[in-house]
N, C-alpha and C positions, 0 to 999 in steps of 0.2 A: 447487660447488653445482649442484645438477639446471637451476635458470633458466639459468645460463651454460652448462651442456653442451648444454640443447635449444637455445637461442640459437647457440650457436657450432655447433652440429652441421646446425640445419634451418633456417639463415637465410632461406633462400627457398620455403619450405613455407609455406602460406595460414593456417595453423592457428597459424605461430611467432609472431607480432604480438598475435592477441587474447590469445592464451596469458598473454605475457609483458604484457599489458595486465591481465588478471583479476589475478594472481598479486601485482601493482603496486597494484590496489586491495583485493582480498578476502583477503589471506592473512591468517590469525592471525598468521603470525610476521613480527617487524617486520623483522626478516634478509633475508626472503625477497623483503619488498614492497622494502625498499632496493636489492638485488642487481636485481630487478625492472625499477626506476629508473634505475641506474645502465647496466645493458645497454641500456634504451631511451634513454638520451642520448647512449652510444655509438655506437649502431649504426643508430637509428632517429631523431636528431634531425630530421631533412627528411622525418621522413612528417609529413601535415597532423594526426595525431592526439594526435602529443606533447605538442605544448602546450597543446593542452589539457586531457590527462591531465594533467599538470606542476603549473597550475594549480589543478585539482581536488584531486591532494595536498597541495599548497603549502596551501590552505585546510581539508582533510576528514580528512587523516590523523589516526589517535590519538597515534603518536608527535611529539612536537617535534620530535625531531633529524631525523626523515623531512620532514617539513612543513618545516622550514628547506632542506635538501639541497635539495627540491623548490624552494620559493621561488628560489634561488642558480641552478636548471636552468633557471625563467620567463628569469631575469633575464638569464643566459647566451643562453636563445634569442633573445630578443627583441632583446638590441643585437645576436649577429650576422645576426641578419634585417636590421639598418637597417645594418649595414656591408655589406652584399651588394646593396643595393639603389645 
């Protein structure tokens, strides 16, 4: 899919975070906002902006199955924040 090739190609390009941030909430297709997701909790869970995109999906998405995935990535961050601490 194009999210994981610009992901995996321009991790460190200024432009690849909001990208995969828009793409996570504005896309029509729910494939695309998933795959979205899914690359920012891989790659990007310790930016400060995850969780609370995370959260945002978890509550705003159209799809359930996304809005759950999402809820499961809150819950994921947040106990390993308090195991890190």
């Amino acid at each position: 899919m194009a999210v994981q090739a610009i992901a995996g190609g321009w991790p460190d390009d200024p432009g690849t975070l909001p990208l995969l941030h828009d793409r996570a909430t504005a896309d029509p297709d729910e494939g695309v906002r998933e795959t979205a997701l899914e690359v920012l909790t891989l790659a990007w869970a310790g930016d400060p902006g995850t969780l609370p995109l995370m959260r945002e999906l978890a509550a705003d998405d159209p799809d359930r199955n996304l809005r759950r995935t999402a809820a499961e990535v809150v819950d994921w961050l947040t106990t390993a924040g308090r195991r890190s601490r």
